[in-house]
C-alpha positions as CSV (number, residue, x, y, z in Angstrom):
1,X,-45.4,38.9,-5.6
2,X,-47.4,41.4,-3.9
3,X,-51.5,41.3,-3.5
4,X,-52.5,43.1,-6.7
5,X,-50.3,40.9,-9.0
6,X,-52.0,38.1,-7.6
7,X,-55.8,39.7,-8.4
8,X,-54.2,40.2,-11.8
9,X,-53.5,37.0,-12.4
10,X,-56.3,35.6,-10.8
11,X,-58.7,37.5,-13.5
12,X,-56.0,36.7,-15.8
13,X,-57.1,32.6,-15.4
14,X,-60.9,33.4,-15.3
15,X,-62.9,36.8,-15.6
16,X,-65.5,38.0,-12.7
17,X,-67.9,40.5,-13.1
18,X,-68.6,40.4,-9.2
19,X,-65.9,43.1,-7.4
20,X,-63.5,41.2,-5.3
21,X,-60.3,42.4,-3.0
22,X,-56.9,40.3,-2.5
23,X,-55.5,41.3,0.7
24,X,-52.3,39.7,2.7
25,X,-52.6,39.6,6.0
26,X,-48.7,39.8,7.1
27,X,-49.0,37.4,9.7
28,X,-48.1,33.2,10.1
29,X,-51.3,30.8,10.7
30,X,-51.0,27.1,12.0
31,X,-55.0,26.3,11.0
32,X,-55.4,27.8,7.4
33,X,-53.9,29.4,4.7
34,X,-56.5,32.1,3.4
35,X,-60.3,32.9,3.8
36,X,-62.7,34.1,1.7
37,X,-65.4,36.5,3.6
38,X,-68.2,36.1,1.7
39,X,-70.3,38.9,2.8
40,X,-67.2,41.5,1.9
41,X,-66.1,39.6,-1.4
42,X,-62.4,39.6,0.5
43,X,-59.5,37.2,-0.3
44,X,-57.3,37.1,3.0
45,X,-53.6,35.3,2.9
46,X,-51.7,34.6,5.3
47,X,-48.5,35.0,3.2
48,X,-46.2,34.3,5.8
49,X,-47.3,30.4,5.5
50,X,-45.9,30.1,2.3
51,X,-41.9,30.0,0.9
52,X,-42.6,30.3,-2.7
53,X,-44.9,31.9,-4.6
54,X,-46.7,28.8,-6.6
55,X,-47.5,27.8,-2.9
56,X,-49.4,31.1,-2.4
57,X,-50.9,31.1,-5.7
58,X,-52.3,27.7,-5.1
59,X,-54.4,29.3,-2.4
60,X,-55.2,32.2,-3.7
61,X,-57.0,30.0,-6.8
62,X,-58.7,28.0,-3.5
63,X,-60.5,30.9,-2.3
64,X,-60.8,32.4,-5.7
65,X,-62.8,29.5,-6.4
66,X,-65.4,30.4,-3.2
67,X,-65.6,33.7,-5.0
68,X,-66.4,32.6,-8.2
69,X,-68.9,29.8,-6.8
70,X,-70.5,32.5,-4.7
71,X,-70.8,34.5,-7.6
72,X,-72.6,32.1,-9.5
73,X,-74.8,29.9,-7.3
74,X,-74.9,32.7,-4.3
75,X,-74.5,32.5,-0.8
76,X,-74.5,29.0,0.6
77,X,-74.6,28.3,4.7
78,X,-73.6,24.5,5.5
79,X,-70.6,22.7,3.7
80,X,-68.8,24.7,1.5
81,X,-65.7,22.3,0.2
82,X,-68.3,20.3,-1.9
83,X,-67.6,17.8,-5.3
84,X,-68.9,21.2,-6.8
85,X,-66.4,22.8,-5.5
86,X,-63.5,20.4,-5.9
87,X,-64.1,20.2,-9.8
88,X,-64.1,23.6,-10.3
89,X,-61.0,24.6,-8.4
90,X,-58.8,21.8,-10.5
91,X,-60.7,23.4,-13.7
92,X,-59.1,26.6,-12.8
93,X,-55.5,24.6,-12.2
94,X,-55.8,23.4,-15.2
95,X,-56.4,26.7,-16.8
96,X,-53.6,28.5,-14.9
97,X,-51.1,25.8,-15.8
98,X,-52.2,26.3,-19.7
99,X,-51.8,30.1,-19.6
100,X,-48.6,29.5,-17.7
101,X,-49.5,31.0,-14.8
102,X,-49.3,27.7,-11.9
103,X,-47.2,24.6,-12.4
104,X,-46.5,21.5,-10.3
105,X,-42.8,21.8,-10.8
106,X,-41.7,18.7,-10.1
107,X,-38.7,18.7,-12.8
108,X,-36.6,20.4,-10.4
109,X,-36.4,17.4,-7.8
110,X,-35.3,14.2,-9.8
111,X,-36.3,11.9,-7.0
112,X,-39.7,13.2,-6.8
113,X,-40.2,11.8,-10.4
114,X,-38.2,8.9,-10.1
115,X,-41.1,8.3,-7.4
116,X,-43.9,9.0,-8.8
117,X,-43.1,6.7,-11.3
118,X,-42.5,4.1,-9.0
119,X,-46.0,4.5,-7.5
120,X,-47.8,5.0,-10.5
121,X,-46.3,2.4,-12.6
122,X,-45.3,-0.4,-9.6
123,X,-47.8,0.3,-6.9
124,X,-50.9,1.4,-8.3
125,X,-51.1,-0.8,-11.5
126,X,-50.1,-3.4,-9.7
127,X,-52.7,-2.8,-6.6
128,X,-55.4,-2.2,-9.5
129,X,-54.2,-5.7,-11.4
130,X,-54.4,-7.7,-7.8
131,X,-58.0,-5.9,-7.1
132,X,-59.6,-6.7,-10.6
133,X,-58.1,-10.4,-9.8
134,X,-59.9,-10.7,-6.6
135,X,-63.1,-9.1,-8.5
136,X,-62.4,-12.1,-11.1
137,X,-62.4,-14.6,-7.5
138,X,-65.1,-13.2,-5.5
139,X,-67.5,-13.8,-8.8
140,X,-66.3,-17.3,-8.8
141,X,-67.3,-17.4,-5.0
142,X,-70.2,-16.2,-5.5
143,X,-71.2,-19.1,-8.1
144,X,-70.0,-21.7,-5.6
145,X,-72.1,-20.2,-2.7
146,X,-75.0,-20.6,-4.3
147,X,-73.9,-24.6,-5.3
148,X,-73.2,-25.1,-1.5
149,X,-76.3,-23.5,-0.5
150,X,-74.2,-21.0,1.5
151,X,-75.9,-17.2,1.8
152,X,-73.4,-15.0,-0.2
153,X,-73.7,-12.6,1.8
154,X,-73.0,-13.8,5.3
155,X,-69.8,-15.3,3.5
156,X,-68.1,-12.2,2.7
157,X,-69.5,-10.8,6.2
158,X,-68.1,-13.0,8.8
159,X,-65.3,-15.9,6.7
160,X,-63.8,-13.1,4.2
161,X,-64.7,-10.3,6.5
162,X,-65.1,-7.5,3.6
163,X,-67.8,-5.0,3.5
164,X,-70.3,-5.7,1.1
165,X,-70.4,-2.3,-0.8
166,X,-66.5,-3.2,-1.3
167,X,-66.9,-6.7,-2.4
168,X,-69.9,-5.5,-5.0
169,X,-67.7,-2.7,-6.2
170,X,-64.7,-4.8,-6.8
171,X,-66.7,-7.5,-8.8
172,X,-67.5,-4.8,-10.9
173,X,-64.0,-4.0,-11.6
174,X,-63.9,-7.4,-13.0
175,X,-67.1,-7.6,-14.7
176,X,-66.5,-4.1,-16.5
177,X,-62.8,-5.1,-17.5
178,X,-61.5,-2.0,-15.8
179,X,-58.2,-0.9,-16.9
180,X,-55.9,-1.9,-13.8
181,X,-53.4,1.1,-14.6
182,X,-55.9,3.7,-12.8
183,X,-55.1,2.1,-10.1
184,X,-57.7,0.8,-7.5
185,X,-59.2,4.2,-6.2
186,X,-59.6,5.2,-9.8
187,X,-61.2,1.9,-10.4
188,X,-63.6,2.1,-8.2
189,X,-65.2,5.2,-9.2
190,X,-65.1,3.5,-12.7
191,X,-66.8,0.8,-11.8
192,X,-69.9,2.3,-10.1
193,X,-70.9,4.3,-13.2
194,X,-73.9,2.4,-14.7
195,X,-73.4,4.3,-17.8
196,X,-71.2,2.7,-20.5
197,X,-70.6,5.8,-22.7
198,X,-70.3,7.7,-19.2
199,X,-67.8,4.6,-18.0
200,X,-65.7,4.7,-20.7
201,X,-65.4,8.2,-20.6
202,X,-64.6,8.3,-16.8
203,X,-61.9,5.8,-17.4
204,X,-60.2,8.5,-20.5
205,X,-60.4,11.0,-18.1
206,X,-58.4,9.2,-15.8
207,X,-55.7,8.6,-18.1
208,X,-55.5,12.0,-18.6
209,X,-54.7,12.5,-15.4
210,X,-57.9,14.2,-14.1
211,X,-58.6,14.6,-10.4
212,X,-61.5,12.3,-8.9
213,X,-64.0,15.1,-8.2
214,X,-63.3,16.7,-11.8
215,X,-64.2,13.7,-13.3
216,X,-67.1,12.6,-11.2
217,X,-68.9,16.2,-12.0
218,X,-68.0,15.9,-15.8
219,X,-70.0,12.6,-16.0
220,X,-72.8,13.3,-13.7
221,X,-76.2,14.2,-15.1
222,X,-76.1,18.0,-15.7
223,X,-79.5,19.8,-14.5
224,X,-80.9,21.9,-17.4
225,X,-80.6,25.9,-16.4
226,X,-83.4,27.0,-14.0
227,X,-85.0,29.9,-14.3
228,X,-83.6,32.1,-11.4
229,X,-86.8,33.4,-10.2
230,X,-88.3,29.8,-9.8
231,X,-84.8,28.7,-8.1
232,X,-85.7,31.4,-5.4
233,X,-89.0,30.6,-5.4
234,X,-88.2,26.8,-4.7
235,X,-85.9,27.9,-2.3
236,X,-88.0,30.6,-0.5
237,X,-90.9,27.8,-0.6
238,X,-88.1,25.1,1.4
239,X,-87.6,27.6,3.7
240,X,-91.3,28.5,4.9
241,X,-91.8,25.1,4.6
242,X,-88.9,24.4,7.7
243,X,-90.8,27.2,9.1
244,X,-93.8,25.8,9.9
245,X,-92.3,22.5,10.5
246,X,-90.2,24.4,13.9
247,X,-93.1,25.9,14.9
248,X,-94.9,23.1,15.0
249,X,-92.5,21.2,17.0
250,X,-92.2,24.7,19.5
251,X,-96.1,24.1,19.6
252,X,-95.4,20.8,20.9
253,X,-92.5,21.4,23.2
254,X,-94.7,23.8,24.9
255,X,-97.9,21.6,25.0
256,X,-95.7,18.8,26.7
257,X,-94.0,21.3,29.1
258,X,-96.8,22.9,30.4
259,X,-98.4,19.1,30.7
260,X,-95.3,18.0,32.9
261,X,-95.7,17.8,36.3
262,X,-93.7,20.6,38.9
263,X,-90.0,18.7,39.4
264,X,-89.9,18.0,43.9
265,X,-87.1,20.6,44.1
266,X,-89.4,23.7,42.9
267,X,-92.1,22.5,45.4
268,X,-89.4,22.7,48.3
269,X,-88.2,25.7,47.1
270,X,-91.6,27.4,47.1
271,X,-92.5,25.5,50.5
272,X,-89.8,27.3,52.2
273,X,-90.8,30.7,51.1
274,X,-94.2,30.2,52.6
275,X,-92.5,29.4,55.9
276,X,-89.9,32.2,56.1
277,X,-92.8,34.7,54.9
278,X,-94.7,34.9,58.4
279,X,-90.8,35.0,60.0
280,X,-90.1,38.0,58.6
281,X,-93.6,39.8,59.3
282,X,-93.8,38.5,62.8
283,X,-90.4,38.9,64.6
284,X,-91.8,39.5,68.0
285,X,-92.5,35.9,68.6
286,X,-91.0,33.9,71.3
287,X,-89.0,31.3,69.9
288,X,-89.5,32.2,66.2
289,X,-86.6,32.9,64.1
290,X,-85.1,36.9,63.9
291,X,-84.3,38.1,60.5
292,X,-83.1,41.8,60.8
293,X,-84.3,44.1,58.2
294,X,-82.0,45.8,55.5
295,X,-81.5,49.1,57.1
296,X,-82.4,51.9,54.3
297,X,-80.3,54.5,53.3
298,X,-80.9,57.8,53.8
299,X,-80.8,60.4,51.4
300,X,-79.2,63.8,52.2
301,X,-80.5,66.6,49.8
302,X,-78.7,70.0,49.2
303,X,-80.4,72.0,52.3
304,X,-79.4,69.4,54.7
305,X,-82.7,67.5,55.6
306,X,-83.2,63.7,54.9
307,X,-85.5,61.8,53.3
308,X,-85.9,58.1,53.1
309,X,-86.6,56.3,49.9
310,X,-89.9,54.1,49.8
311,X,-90.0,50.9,51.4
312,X,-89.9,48.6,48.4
313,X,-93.5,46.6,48.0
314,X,-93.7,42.9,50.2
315,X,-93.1,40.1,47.5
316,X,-95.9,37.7,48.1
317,X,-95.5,34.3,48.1
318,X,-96.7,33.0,44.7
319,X,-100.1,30.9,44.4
320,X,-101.4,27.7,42.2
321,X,-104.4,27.6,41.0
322,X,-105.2,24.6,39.8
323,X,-107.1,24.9,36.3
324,X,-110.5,22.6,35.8
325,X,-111.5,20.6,32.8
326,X,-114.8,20.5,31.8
327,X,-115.2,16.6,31.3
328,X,-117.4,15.8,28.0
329,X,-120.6,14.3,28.2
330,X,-122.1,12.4,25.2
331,X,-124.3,10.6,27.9
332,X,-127.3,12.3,29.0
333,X,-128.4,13.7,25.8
334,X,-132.0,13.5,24.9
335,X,-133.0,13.0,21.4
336,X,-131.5,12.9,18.1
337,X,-130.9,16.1,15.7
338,X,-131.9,15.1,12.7
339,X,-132.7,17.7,9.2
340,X,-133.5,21.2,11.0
341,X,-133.9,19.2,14.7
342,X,-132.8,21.9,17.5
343,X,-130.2,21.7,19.9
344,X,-131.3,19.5,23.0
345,X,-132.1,21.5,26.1
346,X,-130.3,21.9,28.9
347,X,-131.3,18.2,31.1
348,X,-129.5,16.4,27.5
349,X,-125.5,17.5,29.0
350,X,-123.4,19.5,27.3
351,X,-119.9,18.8,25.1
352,X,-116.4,20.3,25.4
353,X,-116.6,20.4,21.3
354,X,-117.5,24.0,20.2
355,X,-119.2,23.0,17.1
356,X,-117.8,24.4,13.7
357,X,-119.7,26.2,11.0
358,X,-119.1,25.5,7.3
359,X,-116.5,27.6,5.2
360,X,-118.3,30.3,3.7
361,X,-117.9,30.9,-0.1
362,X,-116.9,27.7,-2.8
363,X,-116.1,24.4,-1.5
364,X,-116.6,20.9,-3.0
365,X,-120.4,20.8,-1.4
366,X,-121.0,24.1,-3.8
367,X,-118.9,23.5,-6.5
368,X,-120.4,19.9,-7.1
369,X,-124.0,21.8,-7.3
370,X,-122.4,24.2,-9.9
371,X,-121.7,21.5,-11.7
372,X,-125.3,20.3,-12.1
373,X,-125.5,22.8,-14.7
374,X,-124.9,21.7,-18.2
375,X,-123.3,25.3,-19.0
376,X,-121.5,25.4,-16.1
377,X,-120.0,22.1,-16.4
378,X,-119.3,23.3,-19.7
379,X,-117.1,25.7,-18.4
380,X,-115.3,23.7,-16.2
381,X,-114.0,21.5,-18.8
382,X,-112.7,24.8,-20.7
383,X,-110.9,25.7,-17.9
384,X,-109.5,21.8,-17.5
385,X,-108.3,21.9,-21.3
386,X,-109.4,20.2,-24.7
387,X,-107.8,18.6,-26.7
388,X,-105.3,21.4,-27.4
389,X,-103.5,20.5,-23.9
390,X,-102.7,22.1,-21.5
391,X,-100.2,24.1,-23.7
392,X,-102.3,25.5,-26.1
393,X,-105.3,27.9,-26.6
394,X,-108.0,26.2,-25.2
395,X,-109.8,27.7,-21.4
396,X,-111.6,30.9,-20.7
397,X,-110.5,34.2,-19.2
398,X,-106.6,34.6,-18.8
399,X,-106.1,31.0,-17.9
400,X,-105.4,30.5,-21.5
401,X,-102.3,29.0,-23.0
402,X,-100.5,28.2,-19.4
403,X,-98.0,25.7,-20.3
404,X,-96.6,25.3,-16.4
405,X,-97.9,25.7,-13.3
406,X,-95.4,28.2,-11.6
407,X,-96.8,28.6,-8.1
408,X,-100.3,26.9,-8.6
409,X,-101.0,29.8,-10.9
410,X,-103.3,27.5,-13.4
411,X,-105.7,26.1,-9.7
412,X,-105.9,29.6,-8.5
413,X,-107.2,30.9,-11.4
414,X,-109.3,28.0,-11.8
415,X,-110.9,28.6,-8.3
416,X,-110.7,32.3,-9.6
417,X,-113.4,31.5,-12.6
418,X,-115.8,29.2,-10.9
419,X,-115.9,31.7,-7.7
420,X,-117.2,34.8,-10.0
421,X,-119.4,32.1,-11.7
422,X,-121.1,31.2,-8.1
423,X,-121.3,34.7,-7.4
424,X,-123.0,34.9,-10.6
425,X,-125.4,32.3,-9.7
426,X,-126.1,33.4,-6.5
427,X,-126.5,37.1,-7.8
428,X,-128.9,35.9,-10.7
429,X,-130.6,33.2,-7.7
430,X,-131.3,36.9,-5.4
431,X,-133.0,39.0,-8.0
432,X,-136.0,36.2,-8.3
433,X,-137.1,37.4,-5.0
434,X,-136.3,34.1,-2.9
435,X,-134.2,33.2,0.2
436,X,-131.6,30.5,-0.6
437,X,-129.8,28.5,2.3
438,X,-127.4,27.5,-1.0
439,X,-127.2,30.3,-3.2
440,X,-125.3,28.2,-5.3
441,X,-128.2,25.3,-5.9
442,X,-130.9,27.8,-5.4
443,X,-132.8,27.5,-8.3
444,X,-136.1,29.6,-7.3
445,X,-138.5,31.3,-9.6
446,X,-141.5,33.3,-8.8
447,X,-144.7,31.4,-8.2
448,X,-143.1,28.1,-9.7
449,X,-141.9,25.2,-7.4
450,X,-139.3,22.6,-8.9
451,X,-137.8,19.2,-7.9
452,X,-134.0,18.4,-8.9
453,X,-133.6,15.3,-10.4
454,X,-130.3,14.9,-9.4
455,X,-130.9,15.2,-5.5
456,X,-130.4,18.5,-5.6
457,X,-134.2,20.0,-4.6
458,X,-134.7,23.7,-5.5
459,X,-138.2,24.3,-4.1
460,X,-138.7,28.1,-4.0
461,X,-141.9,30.9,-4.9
462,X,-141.8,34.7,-4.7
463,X,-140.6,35.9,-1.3
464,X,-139.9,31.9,-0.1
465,X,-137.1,29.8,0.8
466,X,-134.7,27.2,-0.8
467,X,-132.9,24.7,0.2
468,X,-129.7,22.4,-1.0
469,X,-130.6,18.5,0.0
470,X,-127.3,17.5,-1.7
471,X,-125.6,16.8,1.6
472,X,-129.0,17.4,3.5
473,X,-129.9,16.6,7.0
474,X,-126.5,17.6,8.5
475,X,-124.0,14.6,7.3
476,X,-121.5,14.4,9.4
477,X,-119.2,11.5,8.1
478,X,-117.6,10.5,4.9
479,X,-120.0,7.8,4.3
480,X,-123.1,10.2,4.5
481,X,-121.1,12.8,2.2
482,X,-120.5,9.0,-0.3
483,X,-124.3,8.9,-0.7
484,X,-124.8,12.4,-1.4
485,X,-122.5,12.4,-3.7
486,X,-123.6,9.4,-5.9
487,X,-125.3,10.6,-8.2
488,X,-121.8,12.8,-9.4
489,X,-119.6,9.8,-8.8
490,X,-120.4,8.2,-12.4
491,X,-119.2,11.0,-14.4
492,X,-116.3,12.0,-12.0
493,X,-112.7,11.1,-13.8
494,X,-111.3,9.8,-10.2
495,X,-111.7,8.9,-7.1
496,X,-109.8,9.4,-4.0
497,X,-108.8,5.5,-2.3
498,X,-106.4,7.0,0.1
499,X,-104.9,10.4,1.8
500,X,-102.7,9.1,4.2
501,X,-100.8,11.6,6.5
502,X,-98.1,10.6,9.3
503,X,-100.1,7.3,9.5
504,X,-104.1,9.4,9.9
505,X,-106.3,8.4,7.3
506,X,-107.6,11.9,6.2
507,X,-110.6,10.3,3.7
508,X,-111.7,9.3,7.1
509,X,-112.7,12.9,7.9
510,X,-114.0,13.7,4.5
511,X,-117.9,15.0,4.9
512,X,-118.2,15.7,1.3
513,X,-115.9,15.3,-2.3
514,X,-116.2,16.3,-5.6
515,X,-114.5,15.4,-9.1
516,X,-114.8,16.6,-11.9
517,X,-115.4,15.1,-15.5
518,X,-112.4,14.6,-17.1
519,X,-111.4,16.7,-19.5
520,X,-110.3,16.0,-23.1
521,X,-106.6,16.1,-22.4
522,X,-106.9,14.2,-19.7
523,X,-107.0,16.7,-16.7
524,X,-109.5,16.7,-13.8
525,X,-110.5,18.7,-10.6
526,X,-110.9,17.1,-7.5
527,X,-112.3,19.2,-4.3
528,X,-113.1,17.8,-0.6
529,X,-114.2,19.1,2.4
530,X,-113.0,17.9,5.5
531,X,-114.6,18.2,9.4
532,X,-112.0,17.6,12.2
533,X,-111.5,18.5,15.8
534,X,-108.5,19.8,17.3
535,X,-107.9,21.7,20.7
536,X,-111.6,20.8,21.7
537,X,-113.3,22.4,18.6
538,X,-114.5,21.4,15.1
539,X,-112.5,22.9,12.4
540,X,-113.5,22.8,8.7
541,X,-111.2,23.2,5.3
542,X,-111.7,22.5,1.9
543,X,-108.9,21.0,-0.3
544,X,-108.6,21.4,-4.1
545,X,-106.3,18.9,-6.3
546,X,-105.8,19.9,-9.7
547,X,-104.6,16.8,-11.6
548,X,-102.9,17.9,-15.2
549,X,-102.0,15.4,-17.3
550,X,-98.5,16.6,-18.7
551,X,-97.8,13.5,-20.6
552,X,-99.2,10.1,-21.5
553,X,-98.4,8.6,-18.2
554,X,-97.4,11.5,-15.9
555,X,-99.6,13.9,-14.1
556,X,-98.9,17.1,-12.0
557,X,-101.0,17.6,-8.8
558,X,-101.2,21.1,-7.4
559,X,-103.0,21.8,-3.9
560,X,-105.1,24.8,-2.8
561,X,-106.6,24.8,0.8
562,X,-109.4,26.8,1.9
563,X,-108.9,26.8,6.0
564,X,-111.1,29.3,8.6
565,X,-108.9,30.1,10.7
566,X,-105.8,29.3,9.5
567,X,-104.1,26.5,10.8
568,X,-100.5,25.8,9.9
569,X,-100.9,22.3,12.0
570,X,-103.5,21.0,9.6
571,X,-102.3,17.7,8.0
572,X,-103.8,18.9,5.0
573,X,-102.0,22.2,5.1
574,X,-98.2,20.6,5.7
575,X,-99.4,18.4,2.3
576,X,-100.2,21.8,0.8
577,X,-96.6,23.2,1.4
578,X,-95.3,20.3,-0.6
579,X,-97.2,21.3,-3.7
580,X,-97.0,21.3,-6.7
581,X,-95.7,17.5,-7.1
582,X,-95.3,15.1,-10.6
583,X,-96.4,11.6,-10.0
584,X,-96.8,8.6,-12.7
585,X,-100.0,6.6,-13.8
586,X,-100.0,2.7,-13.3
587,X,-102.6,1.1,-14.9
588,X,-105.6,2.9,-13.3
589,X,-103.9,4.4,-10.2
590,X,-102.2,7.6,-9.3
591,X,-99.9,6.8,-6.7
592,X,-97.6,9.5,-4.9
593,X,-95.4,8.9,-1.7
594,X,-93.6,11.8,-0.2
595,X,-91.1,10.7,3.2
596,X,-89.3,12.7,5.2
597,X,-88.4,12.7,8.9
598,X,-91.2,15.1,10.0
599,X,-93.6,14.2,7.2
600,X,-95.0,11.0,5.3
601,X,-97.9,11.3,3.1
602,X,-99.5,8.7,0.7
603,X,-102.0,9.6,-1.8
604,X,-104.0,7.2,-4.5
605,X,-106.2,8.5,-7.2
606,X,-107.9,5.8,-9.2
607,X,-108.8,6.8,-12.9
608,X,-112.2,5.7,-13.5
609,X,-112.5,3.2,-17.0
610,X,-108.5,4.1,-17.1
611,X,-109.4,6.7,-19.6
612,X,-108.3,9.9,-18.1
């Protein structure tokens, strides 16, 4: 059988539209048989391993099946010989053996099947038959443990002396009436199917003498087809998201190294070369150490003269300068700031904290006064959903009739909408001749002066100034940006108990929040603006959770983050890589825990009345 009779039959057992070569190598190898090279689609046999040719076909269907795998799922890195895998090769045995391509052909040795028989019928039934028995025992055990007042448990640990995970699985055998002529391996996959239907089909598979693997992928759940661009996209989102994870760490690696002290051995080191540099200046001293100079080379050029290279530059010793901190000082300051209250001079000490300014543009401070607007809250709830759904027609612009939320598509163009409507706002707030601090709130008219009755004071004539007291006076914490934000809190849908990240309570650094109203299907908006210092400076971001309600008791949260500069350390930004995420109502609260070994977040929503 040469290598093109074996591609034949290969496409004989199972068709590929992906261009593949068979090649024989022509040579013996003690480690493998054949290797598939992904990148080149090649098949390489070593066909000098092999005595008969069902022994080379055998392999050839082995990495056959890499091709057809790569083919259809792509190129993997990391383990390749997979359950995957396993089931699919002894699919494509079976099929060879039905065209009549491959065959076990153990007819031509007698003794093989009078041995197999043996093992089948004598040794594994009866193996299974004494397992399901001790199953049948170690129930009974279990009963009198509990009568003695003995801890199960520590009985099969230390006086049987059987692993748990064993014992449990063999006391299934017995309570699911396994049949013993599987024998026990057979069994035990059996046996750990919860599934009845799926149990009892395991076991017929067995019998028809099915290979482990092939039946554990023919019962498993089977995924419903992905669409292949969101595959990628999941994938190509996994992979930025170990990105930023390793830099992160490289951050830290380098933080702690340049922290660390110099080891002894590179002080010595550079102590010596201070020492042996006036040596080799100085060499007329008496008693000082002689180093001769390298002689130079000379040169000799074509007419016969010389000339001497340039005596390479001294290398100077090198120098440490120590770098100075600038220690804060909170103490010493004079006075308080309070609303407009200037910086304090110069005799009031100064702070290591370079202070931040707020993020420009929409944030939850600016969307809540949006909001105070009947027509835009009107619009808001449009762009939530009514009672439509999220599926249907309701919503403005082209947010409308967005069944998923493929990339946070649905909260960007959200944020797209209610950014042109503050535009809008402070467009239409410009044109009356006033100067507004908030564009957004600024409600000025010419010659008229008004009072907000929501906290929110637009005082403004022609050619005079407004200002925003929603989160007046500077706030600074979460609990000032909870008063402010009071008189929204009794129509909001939610509110946030906890933001948990890697054990910081982020709520904690919340200045000001927003949420919305809910809307008729149940969905609601939920913004917050968040004050932190890192690397001795006050950094601001604004976060944006867009809660859909996708069915009676299940929500989807995706995350948008407003951050100037960016900063891929954030805790709020690593919680933004994670998104979008599903999460189930309890009762009243939204609860969602995410664990992973760089990255633990909990978040609580609690619906207000339980109606959203």
């Amino acid at each position: 059988m040469n290598q093109d009779q074996v591609k034949e039959i290969l496409l004989q057992i199972e068709e590929s539209e992906l261009e593949f070569s068979v090649t024989f190598t022509g040579k013996a190898s003690k480690k493998v048989n054949g290797l598939y090279k992904s990148d080149t689609h090649e098949i390489l046999l070593h066909n000098k391993n092999f005595s008969v040719d069902n022994e080379l076909l055998y392999t050839a269907i082995h990495e056959y099946t890499h091709h057809r795998l790569c083919e259809l799922d792509g190129t993997r890195s990391g383990r390749v010989h997979t359950q995957r895998f396993w089931s699919y090769f002894h699919r494509l045995l079976q099929k060879a053996e039905e065209k009549g391509l491959y065959k076990i052909a153990m007819e031509e040795s007698p003794e093989l099947l009078e041995l197999t028989d043996t093992i089948r019928t004598t040794i594994m039934t009866e193996d299974g038959k004494l397992m399901k028995e001790l199953g049948r025992l170690l129930s009974k055990a279990r009963v009198l443990c509990k009568q003695a007042g003995v801890r199960y448990e520590d009985y099969i640990d230390r006086v049987l002396c059987l692993p748990r995970a064993s014992a449990a699985t063999i006391e299934k055998i017995h309570a699911f009436d396994v049949k013993p002529e599987l024998g026990y391996e057979a069994m035990k996959v059996v046996a750990n199917i919860a599934n009845p239907d799926k149990r009892a089909a395991a076991e017929d598979l067995f019998l028809q003498k099915h290979s482990p693997a092939f039946v554990r992928d023919s019962v498993k759940n089977k995924p419903q087809d992905e669409d292949p661009r969101r595959k990628l996209e999941n994938e190509k989102r996994r992979i930025e998201r170990t990105i930023v994870s390793l830099q992160a760490r490289l951050s830290e690696l380098e933080d702690t190294l340049a922290k660390m002290p110099v080891t002894p051995f590179i002080f010595c080191f550079f102590f010596l070369l201070r020492l042996l540099s006036p040596l080799t200046a100085d060499n007329t001293g008496v008693g000082q150490m002689q180093i001769p100079a390298i002689p130079d080379i000379p040169e000799v050029t074509i007419g016969g003269g010389i000339t001497r290279p340039p005596a390479p530059p001294v290398i100077q010793p090198p120098t440490f300068v120590q770098q100075k901190r600038t220690p804060s000082s909170a103490a010493g300051a004079k006075g308080k700031q309070t609303g407009n209250a200037t910086a304090a001079s110069g005799n009031s000490g100064k702070s290591d904290v370079k202070k931040s300014t707020a993020l420009n543009g929409l944030n939850a401070k600016t969307l809540a006064a949006l909001s105070q607007n009947s027509g835009n809250l009107t619009l808001l709830n449009n762009l939530l959903g009514t009672d439509a759904g999220l599926g249907g027609n309701a919503g403005l612009g082209n947010v409308t009739g967005l069944q998923t939320d493929t990339g946070g598509a649905v909260l960007t163009k959200i944020l797209t909408e209610l950014e042109k409507l503050q535009a809008q706002t402070a467009q239409a707030a410009g044109t009356s001749g006033g100067t507004s601090t908030d564009t957004v709130n600024a409600a000025s008219t010419a010659g008229n002066t008004g009072a907000g009755t929501n906290g929110n004071n637009a005082a403004g004539t022609s050619g005079g100034t407004s200002t925003d007291t929603v989160n007046a006076a500077g706030n600074t914490g979460a609990g000032n940006a909870a008063e402010a934000h009071a008189a929204l809190a009794q129509g909001a849908a939610a509110e946030l108990i906890r933001l948990r990240i890697n054990g910081k309570e982020i709520k904690d650094d919340l200045v000001y929040t927003f949420c919305s109203a809910p809307a008729a299907n149940g969905s609601f908006l939920y913004g917050a603006d968040r004050r932190f210092t890192a690397n001795g400076a006050e950094l601001n971001e604004t976060a944006y959770f867009l809660c859909r309600k996708t069915e009676a008791q299940q929500y989807e949260i995706t995350m948008d983050l407003r951050q100037e500069p960016l900063n891929a350390n954030s805790f709020l930004y690593k919680l933004y890589q994670l998104s979008p995420v599903s999460v189930e109502q309890t009762s009243d609260i939204i609860f969602w825990h995410y664990k992973a070994s760089d990255l633990e977040v909990e978040l609580i929503f609690r619906i207000k009345d339980g109606k959203a």
